[in-house]
C-alpha angles and dihedrals in degrees: 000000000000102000115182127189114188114178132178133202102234133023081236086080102070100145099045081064085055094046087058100042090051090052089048095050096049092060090050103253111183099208130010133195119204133189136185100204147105115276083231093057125080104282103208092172084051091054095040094056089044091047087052104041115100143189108303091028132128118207103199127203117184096220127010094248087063096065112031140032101208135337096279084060098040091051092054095059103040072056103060093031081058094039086062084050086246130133135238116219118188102203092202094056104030084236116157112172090208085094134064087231087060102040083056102047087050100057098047086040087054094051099054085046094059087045094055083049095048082049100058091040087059084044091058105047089045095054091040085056090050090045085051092046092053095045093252106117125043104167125227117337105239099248095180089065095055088057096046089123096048086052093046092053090046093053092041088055091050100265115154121231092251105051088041080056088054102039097049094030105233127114114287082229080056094053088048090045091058096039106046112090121259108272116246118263108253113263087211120106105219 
C-alpha cells in the first residue's frame, strides 16, 4: 500500500499542502496523513502514518524537509519505516530506500540539510547581536513582571500558578518567576 504524509509549518501555507496532496495523488497514493505544524512540534499525522504502514508498504514524502528535522530525526524514521519492513520514497529526488543507492544519498542529503540549518541559525543570532549593537533589537518586551501586582493579588486571594496563567495569559513558570523572593547575595569574596 502507497501511504503519503505532506505536512506544512504554518496554516498560512495552504497551498504548499496542496501542492503536496496533489503530488501524492498523482502517484496513486491509497491513504494520506497531513499535518499543519512545526517540525519541531509533536507531529501526530506523522505518528499515526508510521504506526499504520506494514511490511510491503511505501510512505511517501514529496521533498526531504517534509518529513525530518535533522538527520538524527530522519534516521529514526527511515528506522522504524525499515523495521515494518516498509519503504520511504522522496518524489522530489526519485529516492526509494529500498535500495542501497537510495539509503546512501539520504542520508548524505539529510546531512547537508541539517548544515544548511545549522548556517541560517548562526545567521540569525549574528544579525539579532549587531542589531543589538546598533540599538536596533531589543527583544520582547517582559510582560509577567509588569503584572507582578495583579499576580500578587491573585495569589493573595487563593488563586493557584496555573489558573493566574491562564487568566492573565502568560506562562505558570512566569507567574513563579515573579513571586519567589529575590535570592541572597553570596557572602563569599571570589
Amino acid at each position: 500500500m502507497l501511504i503519503g504524509y505532506a505536512r506544512t509549518s504554518t496554516v498560512d501555507q495552504e497551498a504548499g499542502l496542496e501542492a503536496q496532496l496533489r503530488d501524492l495523488e498523482a502517484v496513486g497514493v491509497e491513504k494520506v496523513y497531513s499535518e499543519q505544524v512545526s517540525s519541531v512540534a509533536a507531529r501526530l499525522e506523522l505518528e499515526k502514518a508510521l504506526d499504520f504502514i506494514r511490511e510491503g508498504d511505501t510512505l511517501i514524502v514529496t521533498k526531504l524537509d517534509r518529513l525530518a528535522r535533522s538527520v538524527k530525526d530522519l534516521l529514526g524514521i527511515v528506522d522504524r519505516v525499515q523495521v515494518k519492513g516498509a519503504a520511504l520514497k522522496i518524489l522530489a529526488m526519485d529516492l526509494n530506500t529500498q535500495t542501497s543507492h537510495g539509503r546512501l544519498v539520504l542520508q548524505i542529503l539529510g546531512a547537508i540539510a541539517e548544515f544548511e540549518r545549522a548556517l541560517m541559525l548562526e545567521r540569525q543570532i549574528e544579525g539579532i547581536r549587531r542589531a543589538q549593537l546598533l540599538g536596533k533589537y531589543r527583544g520582547r518586551k517582559p510582560s509577567a513582571r509588569e503584572r507582578k501586582s495583579e499576580i500578587a493579588a491573585l495569589m493573595s486571594a487563593g488563586v493557584g500558578a496555573t489558573e493566574i496563567a491562564q487568566r492573565l495569559g502568560i506562562a505558570r513558570s512566569s507567574v513563579y518567576r515573579v513571586t519567589r523572593p529575590a535570592e541572597p547575595q553570596s557572602q563569599w569574596l571570589d
